[in-house]
N, C-alpha and C positions, 0 to 999 in steps of 0.2 A: 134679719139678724146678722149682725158683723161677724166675718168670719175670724176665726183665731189666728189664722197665719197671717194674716191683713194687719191684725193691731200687733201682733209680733214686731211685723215689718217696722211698723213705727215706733216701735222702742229699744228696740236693741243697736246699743253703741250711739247715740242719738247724742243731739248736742248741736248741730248744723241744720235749720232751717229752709236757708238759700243759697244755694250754691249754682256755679255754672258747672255744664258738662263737661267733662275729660273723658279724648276720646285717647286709650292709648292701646299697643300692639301688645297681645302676650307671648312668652316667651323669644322678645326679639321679632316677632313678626308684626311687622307695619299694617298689613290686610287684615288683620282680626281687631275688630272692635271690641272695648271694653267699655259699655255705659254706666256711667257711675250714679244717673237722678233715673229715678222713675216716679210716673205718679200713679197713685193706687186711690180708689173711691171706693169705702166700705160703707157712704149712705152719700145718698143723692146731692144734700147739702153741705158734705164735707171732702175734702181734698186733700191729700196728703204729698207734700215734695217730701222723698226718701232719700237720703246718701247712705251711701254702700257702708259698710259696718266699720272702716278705718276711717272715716272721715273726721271723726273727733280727735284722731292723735294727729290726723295732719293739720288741724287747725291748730293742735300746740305745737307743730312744730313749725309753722308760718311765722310765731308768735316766738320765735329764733332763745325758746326755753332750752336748758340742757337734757341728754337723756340721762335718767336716773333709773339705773337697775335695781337700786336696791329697792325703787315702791313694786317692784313683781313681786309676786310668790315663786322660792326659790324650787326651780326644778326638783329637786331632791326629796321635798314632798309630798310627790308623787306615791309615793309608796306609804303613805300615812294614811291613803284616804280608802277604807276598806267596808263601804256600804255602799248601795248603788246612790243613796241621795248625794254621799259626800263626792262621789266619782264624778255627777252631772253637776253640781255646784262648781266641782274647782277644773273640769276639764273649761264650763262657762270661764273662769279665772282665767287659766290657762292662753286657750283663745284670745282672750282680751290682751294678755302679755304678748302672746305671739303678734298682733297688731301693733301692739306699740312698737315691738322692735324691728319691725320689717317696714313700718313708716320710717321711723329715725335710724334706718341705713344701717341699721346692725345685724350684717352678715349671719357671721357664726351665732348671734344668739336668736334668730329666728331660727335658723333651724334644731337648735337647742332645744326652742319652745315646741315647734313643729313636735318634734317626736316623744317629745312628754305627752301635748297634747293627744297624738296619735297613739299612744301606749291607753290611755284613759276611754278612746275614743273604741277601745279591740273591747277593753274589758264593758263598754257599752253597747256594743254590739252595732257599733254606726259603722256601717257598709257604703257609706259615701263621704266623700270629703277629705277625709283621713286617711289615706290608701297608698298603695306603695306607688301606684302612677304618679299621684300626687309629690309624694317624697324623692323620687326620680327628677320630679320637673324640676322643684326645688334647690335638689344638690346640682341639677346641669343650671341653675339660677342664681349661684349665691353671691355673683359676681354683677348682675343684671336688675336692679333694685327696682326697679319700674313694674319688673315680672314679679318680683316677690311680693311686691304689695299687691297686684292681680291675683297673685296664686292663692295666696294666704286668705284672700278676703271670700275669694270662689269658695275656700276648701269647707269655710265656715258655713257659708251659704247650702252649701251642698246638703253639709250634715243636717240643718235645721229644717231642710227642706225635705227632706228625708225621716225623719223623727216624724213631722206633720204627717205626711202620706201614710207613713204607718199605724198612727191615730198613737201616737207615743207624747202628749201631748204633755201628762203627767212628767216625764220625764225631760222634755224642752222647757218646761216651768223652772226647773231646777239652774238649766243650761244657763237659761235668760234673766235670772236674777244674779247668778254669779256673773254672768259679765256684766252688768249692769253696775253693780259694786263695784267691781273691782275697775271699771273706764272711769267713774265717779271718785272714787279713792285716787286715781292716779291723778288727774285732772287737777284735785284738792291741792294732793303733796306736792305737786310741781311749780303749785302759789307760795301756797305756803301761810300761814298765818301772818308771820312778822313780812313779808312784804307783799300784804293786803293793800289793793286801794280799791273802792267802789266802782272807781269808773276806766276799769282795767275788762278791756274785751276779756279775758278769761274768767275773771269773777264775774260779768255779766253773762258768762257763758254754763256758769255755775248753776248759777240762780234759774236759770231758764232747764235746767234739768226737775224743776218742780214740776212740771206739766208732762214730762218723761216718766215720773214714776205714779204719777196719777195716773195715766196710760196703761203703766206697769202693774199696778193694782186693779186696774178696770180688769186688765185681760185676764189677770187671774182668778178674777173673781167668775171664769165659765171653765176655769179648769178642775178636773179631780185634783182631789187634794190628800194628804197623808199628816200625820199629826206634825211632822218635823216641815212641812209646808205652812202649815199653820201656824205654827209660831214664828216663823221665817216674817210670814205677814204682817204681823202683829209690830215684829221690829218696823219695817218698812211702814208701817203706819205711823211709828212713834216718829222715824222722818220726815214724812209728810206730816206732820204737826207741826213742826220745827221750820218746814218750810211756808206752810200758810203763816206766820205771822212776817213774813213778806207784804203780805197783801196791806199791812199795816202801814208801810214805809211811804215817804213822800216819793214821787215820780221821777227823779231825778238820784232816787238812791234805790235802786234793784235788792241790795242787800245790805247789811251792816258787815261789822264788823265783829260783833258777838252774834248775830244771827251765823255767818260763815263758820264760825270758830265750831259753835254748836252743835252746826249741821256734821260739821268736817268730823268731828269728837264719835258721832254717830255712826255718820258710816264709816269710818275706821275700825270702831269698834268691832260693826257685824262683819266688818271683812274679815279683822284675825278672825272672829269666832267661826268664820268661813276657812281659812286654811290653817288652823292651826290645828 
């Protein structure tokens, strides 16, 4: 049986297939390695290459796109979200935000993100990841971008790794679909509709997020579930429809042009209905 934290691995923040390793120092130190691929086997015939949970923004930001604040969800929030499903959806958001901005060199608003997220992360009861060591490294960091993307990507790793061990698995579902949207929704906005083309590595990097949330629905389908997870699904399925008439398209076109727009319309949709 596949374990859950194995197919976790493989879907969250996803988007990078193959990548080489980077090996970098944290907090300024040269002697500490940071491996960013691992490969994980959850059945004898399959293989998984993993990149670490930022890897999707730094492939948009290779792709020398601008950053754009306004596709976060605006810190402020924060304080709107007052059930524990809504807390582990948008701390997931959250996370995802803090990623973008700690790839794309933005000082002040990671740590911004950092302690929203960390404020969401008390009221969840995550004892790893989120912690004031953490927020110490950061502020001796904010000048040091190389540690901020280490920190920040550790800090998430922590947390989830931790929720798993505590068999909190229910409430990592939640984590993992709000990031999940909300790296998806970023990704969209930063194309953009009107300067779509087919054969643009990021639309093709789009499209390849159908096999991601197929993944994403696998793995939920061995989690407890609660009625507001359920219906959660139900959207996520109505995306995964939208993305099998992919499978339609000639070889040389990944996705259209109204398949994108479609897909985009959708999960946009469940994101506000995610932080609003």
């Amino acid at each position: 049986m596949k374990s859950k934290f194995t197919i976790l691995l493989v879907i969250l923040y996803i988007g990078m297939f193959h990548y080489s390793c980077v090996n970098k120092g944290k907090d300024g130190d040269s002697d500490k390695d940071s491996v960013n691929e691992e490969t994980f086997t959850t059945d004898p015939k399959t293989r998984y290459k993993l990149p670490t949970p930022v890897e999707l923004y730094r492939f948009l930001k290779e792709q020398n796109l601008p950053f754009k604040k306004e596709l976060m969800n605006p810190s402020k929030n924060e304080s709107k979200y007052n059930t524990a499903d809504r807390k582990a959806l948008n701390f997931g958001v959250y996370a995802s935000d803090l990623a973008y901005c700690a790839v794309f060199e933005k000082p002040q608003e990671t740590y911004e993100y950092f302690k929203t997220s960390r404020s969401l992360a008390d009221q969840l009861s995550l004892a790893e990841g989120f912690n004031e060591v953490i927020a110490k490294r950061i502020e001796k960091n904010l000048n040091n971008l190389d540690s901020l993307y280490d920190i920040t990507s550790d800090a998430y790793w922590d947390a989830c790794t931790y929720l798993e061990s505590q068999g909190k698995e229910d409430v990592l579902a939640f984590i993992i679909v709000g990031s999940w949207i909300e790296s998806v929704n970023i990704t969209f906005g930063m194309v953009g509709v009107d300067k779509f083309s087919p054969t643009s590595e990021i639309v093709i990097r789009v499209a390849e997020q159908q096999l991601l949330l197929d993944n994403l629905l696998d793995y939920l389908t061995g989690v407890k579930k609660n009625d507001q997870m359920n219906k959660i699904i139900l959207k996520l399925k109505d995306i995964q429809e939208s993305y099998d008439k992919l499978y339609d398209n000639q070889p040389d076109v990944p996705i259209t042009k109204s398949q994108f727009k479609e897909i985009y319309q959708k999960v946009k949709n469940l994101r506000n209905a995610f932080v609003s």
